[in-house]
TIMAR-969244 format. One record per residue (C-alpha): residue number from 1; residue in one letter; x, y, z. Coordinates in nm, 4 decimals. Example, Ala and Ser with C-alpha at 12.3 -4.5 7.8 and 13.67 -1.06 7.14 Angstrom:
BEGIN
nr; rest; x; y; z
1; A; 1.2300; -0.4500; 0.7800
2; S; 1.3670; -0.1060; 0.7140
***
This chain:
BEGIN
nr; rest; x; y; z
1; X; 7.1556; -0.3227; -0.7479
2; X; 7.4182; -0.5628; -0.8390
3; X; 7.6972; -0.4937; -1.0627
4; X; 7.7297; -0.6219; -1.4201
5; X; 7.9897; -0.8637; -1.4436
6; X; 8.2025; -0.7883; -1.7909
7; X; 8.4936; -0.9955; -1.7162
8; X; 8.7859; -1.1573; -1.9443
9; X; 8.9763; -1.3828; -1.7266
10; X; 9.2828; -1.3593; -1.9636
11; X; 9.3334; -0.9504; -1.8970
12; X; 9.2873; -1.0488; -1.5125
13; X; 9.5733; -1.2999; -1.5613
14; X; 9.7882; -1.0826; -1.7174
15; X; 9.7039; -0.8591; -1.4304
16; X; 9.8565; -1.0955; -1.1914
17; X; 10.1567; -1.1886; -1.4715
18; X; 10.2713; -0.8004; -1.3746
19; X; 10.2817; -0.8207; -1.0273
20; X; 10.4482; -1.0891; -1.0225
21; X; 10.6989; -0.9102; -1.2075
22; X; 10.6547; -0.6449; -0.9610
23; X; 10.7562; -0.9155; -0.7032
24; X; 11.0355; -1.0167; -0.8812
25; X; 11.1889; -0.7098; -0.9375
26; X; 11.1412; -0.5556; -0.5873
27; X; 11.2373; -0.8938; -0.4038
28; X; 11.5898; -0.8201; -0.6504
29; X; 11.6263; -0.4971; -0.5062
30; X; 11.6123; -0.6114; -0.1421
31; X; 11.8511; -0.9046; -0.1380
32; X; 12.0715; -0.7173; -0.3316
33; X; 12.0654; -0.4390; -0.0327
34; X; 12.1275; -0.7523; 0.2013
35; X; 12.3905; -0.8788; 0.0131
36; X; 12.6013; -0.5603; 0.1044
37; X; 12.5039; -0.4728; 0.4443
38; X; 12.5651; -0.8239; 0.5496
39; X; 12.9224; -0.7402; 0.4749
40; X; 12.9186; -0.4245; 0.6609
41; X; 12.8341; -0.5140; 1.0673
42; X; 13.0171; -0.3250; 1.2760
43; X; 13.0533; -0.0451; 1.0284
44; X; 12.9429; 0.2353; 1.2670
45; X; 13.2401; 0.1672; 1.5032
46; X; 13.2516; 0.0999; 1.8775
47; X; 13.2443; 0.4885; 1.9819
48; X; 13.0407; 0.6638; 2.1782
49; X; 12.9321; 0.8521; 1.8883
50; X; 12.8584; 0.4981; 1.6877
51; X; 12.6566; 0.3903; 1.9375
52; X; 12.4336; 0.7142; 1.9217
53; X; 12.4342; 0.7129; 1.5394
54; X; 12.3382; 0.2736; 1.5110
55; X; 12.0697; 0.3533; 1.8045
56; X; 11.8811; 0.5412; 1.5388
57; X; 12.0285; 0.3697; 1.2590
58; X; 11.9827; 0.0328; 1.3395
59; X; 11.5757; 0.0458; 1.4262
60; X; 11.5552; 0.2117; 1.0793
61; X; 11.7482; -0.0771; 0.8989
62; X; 11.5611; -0.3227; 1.0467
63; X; 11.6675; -0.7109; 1.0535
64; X; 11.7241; -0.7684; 1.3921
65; X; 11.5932; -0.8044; 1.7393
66; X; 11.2283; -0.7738; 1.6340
67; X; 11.2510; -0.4608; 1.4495
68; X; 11.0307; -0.3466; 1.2029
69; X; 11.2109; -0.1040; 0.9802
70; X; 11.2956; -0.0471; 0.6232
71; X; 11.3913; -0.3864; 0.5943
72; X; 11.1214; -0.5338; 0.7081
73; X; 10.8929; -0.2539; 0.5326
74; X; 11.0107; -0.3444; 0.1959
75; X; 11.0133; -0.7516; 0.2879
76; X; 10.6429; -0.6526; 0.3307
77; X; 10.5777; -0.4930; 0.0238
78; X; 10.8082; -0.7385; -0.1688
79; X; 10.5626; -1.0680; -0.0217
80; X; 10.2319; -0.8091; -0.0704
81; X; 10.3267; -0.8066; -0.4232
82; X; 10.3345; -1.1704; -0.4165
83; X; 10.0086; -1.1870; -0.2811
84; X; 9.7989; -1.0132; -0.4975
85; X; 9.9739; -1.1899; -0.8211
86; X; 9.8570; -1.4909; -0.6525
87; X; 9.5435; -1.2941; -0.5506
88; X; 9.4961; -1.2363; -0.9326
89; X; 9.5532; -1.5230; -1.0617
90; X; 9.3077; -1.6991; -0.8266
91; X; 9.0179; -1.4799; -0.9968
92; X; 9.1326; -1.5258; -1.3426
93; X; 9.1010; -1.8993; -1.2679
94; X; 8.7294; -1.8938; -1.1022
95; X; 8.5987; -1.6671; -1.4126
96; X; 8.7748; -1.8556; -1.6561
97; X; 8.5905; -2.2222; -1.4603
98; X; 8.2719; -2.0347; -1.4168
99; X; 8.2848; -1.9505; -1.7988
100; X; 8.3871; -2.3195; -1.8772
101; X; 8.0920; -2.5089; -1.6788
102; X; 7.8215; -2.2341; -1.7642
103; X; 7.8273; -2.4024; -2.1040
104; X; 7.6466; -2.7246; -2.2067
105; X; 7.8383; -3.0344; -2.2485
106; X; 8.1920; -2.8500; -2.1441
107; X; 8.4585; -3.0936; -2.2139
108; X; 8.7510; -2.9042; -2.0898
109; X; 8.9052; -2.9586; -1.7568
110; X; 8.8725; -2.6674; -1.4736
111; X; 9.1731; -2.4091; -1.5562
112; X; 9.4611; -2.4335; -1.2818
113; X; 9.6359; -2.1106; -1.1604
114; X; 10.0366; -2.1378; -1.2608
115; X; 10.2639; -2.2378; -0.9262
116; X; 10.3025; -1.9939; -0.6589
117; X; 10.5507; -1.7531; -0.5960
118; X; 10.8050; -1.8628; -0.4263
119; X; 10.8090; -1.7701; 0.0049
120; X; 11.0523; -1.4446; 0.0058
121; X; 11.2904; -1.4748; 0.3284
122; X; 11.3021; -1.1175; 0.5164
123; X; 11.6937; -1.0123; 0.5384
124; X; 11.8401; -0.9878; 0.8641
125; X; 12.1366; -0.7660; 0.8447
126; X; 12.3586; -0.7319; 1.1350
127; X; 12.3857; -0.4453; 1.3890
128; X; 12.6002; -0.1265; 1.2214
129; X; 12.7306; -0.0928; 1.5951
130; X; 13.0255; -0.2736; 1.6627
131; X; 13.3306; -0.4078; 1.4704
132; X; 13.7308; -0.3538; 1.6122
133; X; 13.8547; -0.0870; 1.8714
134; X; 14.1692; -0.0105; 1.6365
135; X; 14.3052; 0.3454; 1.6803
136; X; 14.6059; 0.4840; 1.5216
137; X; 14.9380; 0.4011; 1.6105
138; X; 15.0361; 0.7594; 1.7940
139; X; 14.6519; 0.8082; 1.9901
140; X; 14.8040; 0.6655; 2.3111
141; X; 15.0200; 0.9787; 2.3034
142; X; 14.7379; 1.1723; 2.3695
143; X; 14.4957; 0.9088; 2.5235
144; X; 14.5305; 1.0099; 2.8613
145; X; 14.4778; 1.3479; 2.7986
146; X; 14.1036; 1.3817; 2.5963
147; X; 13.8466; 1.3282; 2.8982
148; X; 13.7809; 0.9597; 2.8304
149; X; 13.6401; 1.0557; 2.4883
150; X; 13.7264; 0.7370; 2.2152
151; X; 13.8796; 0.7831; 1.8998
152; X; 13.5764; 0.7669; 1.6407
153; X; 13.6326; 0.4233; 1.4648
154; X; 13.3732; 0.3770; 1.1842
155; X; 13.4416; 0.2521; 0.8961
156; X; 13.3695; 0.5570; 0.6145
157; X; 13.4605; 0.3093; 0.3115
158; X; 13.1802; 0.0372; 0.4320
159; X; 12.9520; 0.3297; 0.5456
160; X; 12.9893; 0.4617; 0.1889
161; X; 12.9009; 0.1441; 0.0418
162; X; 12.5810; 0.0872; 0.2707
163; X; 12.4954; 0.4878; 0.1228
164; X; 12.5495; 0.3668; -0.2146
165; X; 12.3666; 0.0157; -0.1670
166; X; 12.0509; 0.1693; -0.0012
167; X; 12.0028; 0.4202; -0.3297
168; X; 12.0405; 0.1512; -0.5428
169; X; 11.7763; -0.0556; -0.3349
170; X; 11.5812; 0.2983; -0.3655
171; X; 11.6129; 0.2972; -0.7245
172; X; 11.4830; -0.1106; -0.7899
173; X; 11.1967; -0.0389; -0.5558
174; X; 11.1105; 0.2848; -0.7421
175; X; 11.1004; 0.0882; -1.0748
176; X; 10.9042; -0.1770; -0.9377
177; X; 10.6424; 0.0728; -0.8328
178; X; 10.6388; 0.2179; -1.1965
179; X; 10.5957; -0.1424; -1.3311
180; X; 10.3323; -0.1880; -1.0859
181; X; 10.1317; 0.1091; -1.2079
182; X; 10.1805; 0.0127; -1.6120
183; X; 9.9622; -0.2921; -1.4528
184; X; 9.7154; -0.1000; -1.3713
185; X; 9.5309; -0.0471; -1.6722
186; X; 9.4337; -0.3969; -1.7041
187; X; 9.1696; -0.4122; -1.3922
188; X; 9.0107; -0.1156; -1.5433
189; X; 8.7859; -0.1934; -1.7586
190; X; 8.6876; -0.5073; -1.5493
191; X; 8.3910; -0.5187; -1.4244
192; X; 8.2947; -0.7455; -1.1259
193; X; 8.2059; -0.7232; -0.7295
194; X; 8.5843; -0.7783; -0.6007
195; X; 8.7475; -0.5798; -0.9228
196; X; 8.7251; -0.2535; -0.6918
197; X; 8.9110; -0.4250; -0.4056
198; X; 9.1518; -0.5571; -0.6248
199; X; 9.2166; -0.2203; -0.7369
200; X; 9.2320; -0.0742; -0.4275
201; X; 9.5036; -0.3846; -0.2464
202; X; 9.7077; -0.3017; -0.5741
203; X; 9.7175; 0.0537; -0.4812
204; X; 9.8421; 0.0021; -0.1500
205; X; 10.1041; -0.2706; -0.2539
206; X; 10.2849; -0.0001; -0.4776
207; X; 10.2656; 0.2775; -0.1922
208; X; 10.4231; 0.0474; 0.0259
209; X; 10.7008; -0.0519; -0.2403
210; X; 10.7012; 0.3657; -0.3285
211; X; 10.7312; 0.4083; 0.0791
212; X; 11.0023; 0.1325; 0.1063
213; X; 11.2233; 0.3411; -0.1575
214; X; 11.1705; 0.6346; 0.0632
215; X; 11.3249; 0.4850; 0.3992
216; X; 11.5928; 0.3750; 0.1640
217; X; 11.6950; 0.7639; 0.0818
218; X; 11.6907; 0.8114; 0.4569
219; X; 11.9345; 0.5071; 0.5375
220; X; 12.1520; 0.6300; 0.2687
221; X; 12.2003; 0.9759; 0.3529
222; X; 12.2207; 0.8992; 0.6978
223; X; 12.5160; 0.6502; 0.6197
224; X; 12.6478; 0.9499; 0.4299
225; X; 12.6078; 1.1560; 0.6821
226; X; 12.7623; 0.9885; 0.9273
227; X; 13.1177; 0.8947; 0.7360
228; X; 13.1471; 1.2855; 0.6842
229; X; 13.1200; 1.3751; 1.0367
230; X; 13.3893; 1.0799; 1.1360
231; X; 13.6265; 1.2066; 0.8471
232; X; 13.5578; 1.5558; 0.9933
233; X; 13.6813; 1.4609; 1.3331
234; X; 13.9596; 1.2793; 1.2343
235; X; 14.0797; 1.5637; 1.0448
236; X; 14.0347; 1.8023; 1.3578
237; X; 14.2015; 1.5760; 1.5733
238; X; 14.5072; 1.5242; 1.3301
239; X; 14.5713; 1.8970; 1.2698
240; X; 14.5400; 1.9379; 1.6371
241; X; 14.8391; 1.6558; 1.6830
242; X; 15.0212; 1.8080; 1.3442
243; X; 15.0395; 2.1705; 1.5617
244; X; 15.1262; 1.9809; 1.8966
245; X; 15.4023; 1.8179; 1.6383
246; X; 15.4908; 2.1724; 1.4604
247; X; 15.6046; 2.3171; 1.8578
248; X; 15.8529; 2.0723; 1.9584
249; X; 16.1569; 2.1795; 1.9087
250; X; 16.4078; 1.9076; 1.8713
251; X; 16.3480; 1.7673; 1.4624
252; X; 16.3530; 1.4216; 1.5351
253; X; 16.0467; 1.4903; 1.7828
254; X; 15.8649; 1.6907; 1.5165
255; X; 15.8939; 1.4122; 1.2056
256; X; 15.7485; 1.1291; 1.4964
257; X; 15.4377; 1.3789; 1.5944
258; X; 15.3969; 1.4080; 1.2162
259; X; 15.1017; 1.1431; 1.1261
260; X; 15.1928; 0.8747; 1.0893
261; X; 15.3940; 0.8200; 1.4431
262; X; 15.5626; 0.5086; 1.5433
263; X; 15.5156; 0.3994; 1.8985
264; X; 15.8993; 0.4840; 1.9804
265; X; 15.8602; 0.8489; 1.8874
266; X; 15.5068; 0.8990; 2.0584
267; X; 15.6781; 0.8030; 2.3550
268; X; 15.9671; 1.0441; 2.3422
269; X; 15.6989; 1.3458; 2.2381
270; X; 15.4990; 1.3017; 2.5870
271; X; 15.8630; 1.2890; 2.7727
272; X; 15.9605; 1.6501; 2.5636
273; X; 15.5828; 1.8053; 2.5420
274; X; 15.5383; 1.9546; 2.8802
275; X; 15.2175; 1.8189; 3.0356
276; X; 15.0230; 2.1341; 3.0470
277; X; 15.0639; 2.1458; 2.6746
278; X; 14.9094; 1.8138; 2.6421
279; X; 14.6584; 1.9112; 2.8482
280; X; 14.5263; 2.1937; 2.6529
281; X; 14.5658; 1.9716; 2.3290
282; X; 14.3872; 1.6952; 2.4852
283; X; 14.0728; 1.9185; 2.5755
284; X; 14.0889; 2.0359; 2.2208
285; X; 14.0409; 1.7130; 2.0898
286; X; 13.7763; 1.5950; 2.3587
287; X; 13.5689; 1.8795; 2.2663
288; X; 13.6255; 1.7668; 1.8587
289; X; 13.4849; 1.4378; 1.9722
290; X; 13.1581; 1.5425; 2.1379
291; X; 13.1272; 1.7682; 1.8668
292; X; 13.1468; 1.4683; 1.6049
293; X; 12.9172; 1.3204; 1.8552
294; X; 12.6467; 1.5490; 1.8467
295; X; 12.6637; 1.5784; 1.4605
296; X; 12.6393; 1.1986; 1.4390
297; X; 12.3190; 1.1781; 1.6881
298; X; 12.2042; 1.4786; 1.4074
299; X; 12.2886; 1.2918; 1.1092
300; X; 12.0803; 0.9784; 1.2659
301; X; 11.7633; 1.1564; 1.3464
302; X; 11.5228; 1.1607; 1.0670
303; X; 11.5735; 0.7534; 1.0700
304; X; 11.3395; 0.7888; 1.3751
305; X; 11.0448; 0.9302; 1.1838
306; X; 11.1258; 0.6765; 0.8738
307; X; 11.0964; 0.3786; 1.1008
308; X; 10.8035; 0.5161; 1.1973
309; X; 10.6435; 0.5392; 0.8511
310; X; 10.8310; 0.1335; 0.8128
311; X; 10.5967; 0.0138; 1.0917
312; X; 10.2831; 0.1653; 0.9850
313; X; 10.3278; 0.0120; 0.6301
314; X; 10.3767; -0.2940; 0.7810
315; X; 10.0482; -0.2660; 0.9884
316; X; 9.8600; -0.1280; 0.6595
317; X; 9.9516; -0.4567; 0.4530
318; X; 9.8786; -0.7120; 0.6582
319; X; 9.5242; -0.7832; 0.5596
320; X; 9.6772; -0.8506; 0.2274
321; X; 9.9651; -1.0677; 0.3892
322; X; 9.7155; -1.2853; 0.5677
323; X; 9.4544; -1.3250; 0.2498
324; X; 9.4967; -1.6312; 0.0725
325; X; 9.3353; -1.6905; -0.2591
326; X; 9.0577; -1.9252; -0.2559
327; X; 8.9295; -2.1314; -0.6109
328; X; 8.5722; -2.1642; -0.5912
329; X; 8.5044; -2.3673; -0.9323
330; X; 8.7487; -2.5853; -0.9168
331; X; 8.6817; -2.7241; -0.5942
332; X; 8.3397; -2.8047; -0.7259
333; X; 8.4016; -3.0192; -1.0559
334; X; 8.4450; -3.3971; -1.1024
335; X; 8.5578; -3.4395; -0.7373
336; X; 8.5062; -3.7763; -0.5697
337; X; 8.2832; -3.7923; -0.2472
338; X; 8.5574; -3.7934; -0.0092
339; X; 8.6799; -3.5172; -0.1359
340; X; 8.4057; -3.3487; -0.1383
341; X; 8.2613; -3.4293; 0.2062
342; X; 8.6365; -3.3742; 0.3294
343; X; 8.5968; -3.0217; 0.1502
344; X; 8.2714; -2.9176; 0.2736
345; X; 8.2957; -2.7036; 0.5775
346; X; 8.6865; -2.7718; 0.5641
347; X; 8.7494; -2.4386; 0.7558
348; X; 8.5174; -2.5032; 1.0516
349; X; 8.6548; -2.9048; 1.0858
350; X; 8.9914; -2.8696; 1.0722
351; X; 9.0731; -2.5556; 1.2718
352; X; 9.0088; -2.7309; 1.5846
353; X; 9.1140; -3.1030; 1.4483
354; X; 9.4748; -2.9090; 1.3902
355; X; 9.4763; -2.6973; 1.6876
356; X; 9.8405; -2.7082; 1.8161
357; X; 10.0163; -2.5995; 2.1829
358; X; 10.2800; -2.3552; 2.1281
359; X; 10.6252; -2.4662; 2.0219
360; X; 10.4691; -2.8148; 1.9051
361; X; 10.4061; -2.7555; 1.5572
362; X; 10.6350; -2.9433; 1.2921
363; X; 10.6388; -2.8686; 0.9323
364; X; 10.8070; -3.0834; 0.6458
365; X; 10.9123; -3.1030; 0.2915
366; X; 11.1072; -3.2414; 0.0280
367; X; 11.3481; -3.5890; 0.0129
368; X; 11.6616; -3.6257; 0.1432
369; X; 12.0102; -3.7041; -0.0804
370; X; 11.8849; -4.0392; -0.1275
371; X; 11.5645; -3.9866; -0.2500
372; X; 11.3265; -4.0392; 0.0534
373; X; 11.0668; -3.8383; 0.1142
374; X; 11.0641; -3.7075; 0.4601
375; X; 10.6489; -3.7109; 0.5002
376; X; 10.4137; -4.0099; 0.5235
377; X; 10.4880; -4.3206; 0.3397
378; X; 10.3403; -4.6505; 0.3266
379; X; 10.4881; -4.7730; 0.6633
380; X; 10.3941; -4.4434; 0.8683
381; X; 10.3686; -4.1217; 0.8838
382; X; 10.7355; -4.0846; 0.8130
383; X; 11.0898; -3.9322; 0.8914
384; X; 10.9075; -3.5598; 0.9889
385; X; 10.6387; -3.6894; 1.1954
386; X; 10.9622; -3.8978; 1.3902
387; X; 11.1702; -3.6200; 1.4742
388; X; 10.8441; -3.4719; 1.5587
389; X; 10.7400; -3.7041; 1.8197
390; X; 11.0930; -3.7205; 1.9665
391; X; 11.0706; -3.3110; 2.0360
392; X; 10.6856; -3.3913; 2.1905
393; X; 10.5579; -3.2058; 1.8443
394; X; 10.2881; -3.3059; 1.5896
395; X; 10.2472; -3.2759; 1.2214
396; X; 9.9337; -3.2337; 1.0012
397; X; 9.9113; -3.5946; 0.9335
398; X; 9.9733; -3.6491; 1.2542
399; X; 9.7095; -3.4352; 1.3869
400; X; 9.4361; -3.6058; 1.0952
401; X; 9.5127; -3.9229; 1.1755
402; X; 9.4680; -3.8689; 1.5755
403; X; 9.0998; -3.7525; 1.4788
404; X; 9.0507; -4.0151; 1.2111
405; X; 9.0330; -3.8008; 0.9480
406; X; 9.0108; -3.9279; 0.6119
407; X; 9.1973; -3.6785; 0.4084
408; X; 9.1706; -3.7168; -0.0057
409; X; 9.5250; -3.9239; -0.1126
410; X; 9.7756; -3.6373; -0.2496
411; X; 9.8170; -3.6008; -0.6341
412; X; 9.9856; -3.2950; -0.7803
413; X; 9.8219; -3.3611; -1.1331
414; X; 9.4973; -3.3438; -0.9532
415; X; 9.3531; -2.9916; -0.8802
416; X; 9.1159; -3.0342; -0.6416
417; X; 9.3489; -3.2842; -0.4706
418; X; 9.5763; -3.0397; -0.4515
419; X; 9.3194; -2.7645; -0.3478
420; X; 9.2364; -2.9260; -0.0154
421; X; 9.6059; -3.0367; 0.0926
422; X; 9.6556; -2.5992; 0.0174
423; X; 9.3894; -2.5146; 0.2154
424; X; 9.4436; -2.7951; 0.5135
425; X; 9.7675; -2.6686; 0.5153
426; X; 9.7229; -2.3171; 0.5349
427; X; 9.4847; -2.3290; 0.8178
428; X; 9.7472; -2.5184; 0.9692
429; X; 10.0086; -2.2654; 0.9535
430; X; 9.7724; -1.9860; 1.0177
431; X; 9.6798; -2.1758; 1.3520
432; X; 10.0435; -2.2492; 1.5334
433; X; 10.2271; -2.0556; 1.7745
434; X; 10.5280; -1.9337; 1.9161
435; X; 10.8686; -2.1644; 1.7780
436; X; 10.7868; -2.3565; 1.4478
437; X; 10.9733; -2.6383; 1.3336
438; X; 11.0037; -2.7982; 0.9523
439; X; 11.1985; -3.0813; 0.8539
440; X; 11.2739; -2.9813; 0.4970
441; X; 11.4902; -3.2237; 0.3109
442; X; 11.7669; -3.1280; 0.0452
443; X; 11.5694; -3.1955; -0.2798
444; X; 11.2473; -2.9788; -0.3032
445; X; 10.9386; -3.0445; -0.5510
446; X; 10.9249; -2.6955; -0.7783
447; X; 10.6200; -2.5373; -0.6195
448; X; 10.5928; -2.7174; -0.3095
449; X; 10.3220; -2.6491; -0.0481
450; X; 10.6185; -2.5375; 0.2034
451; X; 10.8024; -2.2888; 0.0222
452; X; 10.4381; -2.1347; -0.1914
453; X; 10.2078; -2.1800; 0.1139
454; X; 10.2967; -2.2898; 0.4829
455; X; 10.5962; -2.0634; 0.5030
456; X; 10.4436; -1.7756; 0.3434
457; X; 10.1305; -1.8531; 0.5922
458; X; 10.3308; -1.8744; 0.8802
459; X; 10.5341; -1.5638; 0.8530
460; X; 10.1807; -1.4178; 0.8355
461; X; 10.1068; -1.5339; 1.1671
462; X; 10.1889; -1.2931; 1.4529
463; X; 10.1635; -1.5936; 1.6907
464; X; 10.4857; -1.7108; 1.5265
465; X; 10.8158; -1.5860; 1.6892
466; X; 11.0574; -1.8044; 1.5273
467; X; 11.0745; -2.0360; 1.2185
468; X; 11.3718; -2.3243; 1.1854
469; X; 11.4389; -2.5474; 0.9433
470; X; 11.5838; -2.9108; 1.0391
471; X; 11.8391; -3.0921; 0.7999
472; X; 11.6328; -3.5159; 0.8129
473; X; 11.9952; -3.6006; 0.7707
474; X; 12.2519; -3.4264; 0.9849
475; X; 11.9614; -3.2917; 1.2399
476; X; 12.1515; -2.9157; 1.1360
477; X; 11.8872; -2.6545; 1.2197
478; X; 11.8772; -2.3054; 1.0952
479; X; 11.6728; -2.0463; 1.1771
480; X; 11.5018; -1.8824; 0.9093
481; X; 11.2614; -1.6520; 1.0503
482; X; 11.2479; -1.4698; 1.3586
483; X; 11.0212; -1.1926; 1.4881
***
């Protein structure tokens, strides 16, 4: 029996007005986190005891070499959220059209849904492992003497301020999940055949975003964790040096073991500290460092079971991440015959007319400083399709006009115009493979197909292993994606 449909497009719209203030808010709370551990590589140290604390940490975080942590988890959630306001606002549109052309004589245009939300750029925050291999002044006193262990050289102050950043991340995420259930209530009372799927792909965006804020508590405790066992150490190994200090006799020796010591004095102590002495002093303090090594290998191991729970959220939201919103209605009204013969079928035509080898795919967008537009123009197909060629790649308008096909002329007032170029260009980016290209000029259109559909499309794709973005000017190119 089919279901009743009871539907007020305005409610559904509002719907997707929350999430997108979802998106916003979460997407806050993740650069925000980026902003600060961008500051902090190398904050673990160069130890042996940072480098089994980042082994576990860094996997967790997320942001580099392929990994698919917290940061990536949350980057997820943060586009998800994206999605279904998009998602939403798609629906609201074909109810409100299917309303508008059910009546006779309906002189009002098809509805439009508002621009996109803008492509959210995954963080990629450096490795915690790392930084300088400074030790204090007086350690080469003892150096020779603690079993080849390394003086633990984190930073606590920047490992502090990762702890603090990562609750703070915690606490945006948590409040976009809370804004994400006050939207709840208006799917509710909706009633139509893709209201309970909506429901259910808004459910599991805010468990993602609630799931995110939990690998945040992990990262920041196990930041924490880890400056406490590195002040711990160092505060071992300086009482053991303060006692070595407290036994030589002669007072000038004792006020140069004293912390701080100058490199004069350290010298004089291992010339007046007999070496068996140092010996016993050095053990000491080896045995203090693989003790602060163990406890930082401790403090890093529930990161292992939070990554885990990163990557499966990841895995559970990309059927959302790959939908794209579809408008029915407005496809169909007033649309000229190319248009709609060029629309019919569109899916089936154009996935093998743009059909790409891997690494040949260009992108483009925008003008450059001057004011030209880096696409087609009325002498060719334009700067893009140029620097294209000379890398052996191909455009979309590259790839139409090879197989003569006669797409509908672009016009941004023009929603079904626009419709088609959406849709032609997201099979395009859902198509391509391995290292994607886009020449994307310095002045960008607000709501531009790149930014609100190809990029978004493309970071989708698990074909795709890198995205980079080439200055038409100055041939610059920055990557901007990775996987």
């Amino acid at each position: 029996m089919a279901m009743t449909q009871d539907v007020d497009p305005r409610v559904i719209k509002q719907a997707g007005d929350a999430w997108r203030e979802v998106h916003e808010e979460a997407a806050a709370a993740v650069n925000q986190l980026a902003s600060v551990l961008n500051a902090s590589a190398g904050m673990a140290g160069s130890d042996n005891g940072a480098h089994a604390w980042a082994s576990k940490y860094d996997p967790l975080c997320g942001g580099h070499n392929g990994a698919g942590g917290v940061m990536e988890a949350a980057s997820a959630a943060v586009m998800a959220a994206g999605q279904v306001s998009e998602l939403l606002h798609a629906t609201a549109v074909n109810h409100a059209n299917g309303d508008q052309q059910s009546a006779i004589n309906n002189p009002h245009a098809p509805a439009v849904p508002p621009a996109g939300v803008p492509a959210f750029r995954p963080p990629a925050p450096p490795s915690a492992e790392g930084g300088h291999g400074d030790v204090p002044g007086w350690w080469h006193t003892i150096q020779a003497y603690v079993q080849g262990e390394l003086w633990p050289n984190g930073h606590q102050d920047q490992l502090h301020s990762a702890a603090q950043a990562w609750r703070k991340a915690a606490a945006g995420l948590r409040a976009a999940a809370f804004r994400a259930n006050s939207a709840a209530p208006y799917l509710a009372n909706q009633k139509s055949p893709e209201i309970p799927a909506a429901i259910a792909n808004c459910n599991k965006v805010r468990d993602a975003i609630t799931s995110a804020a939990e690998g945040c508590d992990v990262a920041a405790k196990a930041c924490d964790d880890y400056a406490s066992a590195i002040d711990q150490a160092h505060h071992k190994i300086i009482h053991e040096m303060e006692v070595l200090g407290a036994t030589v006799a002669v007072t000038e020796i004792v006020a140069a073991v004293l912390i701080p010591f100058t490199a004069g004095a350290s010298e004089a102590v291992s010339k007046v500290v007999d070496v068996s002495r140092l010996t016993a002093v050095g053990a000491r303090i080896a045995n203090i460092i693989r003790e602060f090594r163990a406890a930082a290998e401790l403090s890093s191991l529930p990161t292992v079971s939070a990554a885990g729970a990163a990557a499966r959220s990841i895995g559970e939201l990309a059927p959302i991440l790959s939908a794209r919103a579809t408008l029915f209605t407005a496809e169909g009204a007033g649309q000229s015959a190319v248009v709609e013969g060029a629309a019919k079928g569109i899916d089936e035509d154009l996935m093998a007319v743009l059909k790409t080898d891997k690494d040949t795919a260009f992108f483009w967008s925008g003008r450059t400083s001057a004011g030209q537009g880096v696409g087609p123009n009325q002498s060719g197909l334009g700067i893009a399709a140029d620097i294209a060629g000379q890398h052996g790649g191909v455009t979309l308008e590259s790839l139409l006009a090879r197989a003569g096909v006669k797409a509908p002329e672009w016009d941004a007032n023009n929603p079904t115009s626009v419709s088609w170029w959406k849709k032609a260009s997201e099979i395009y980016a859902s198509g391509v493979s391995g290292e994607v290209r886009a020449v994307i000029g310095s002045d960008l259109r607000p709501g531009n197909i790149w930014q609100n559909i190809e990029l978004k499309a493309l970071m989708g794709n698990p074909a795709v292993t890198r995205i980079v973005e080439i200055n038409p000017e100055t041939g610059a190119e920055t990557v901007v994606f990775s996987r």
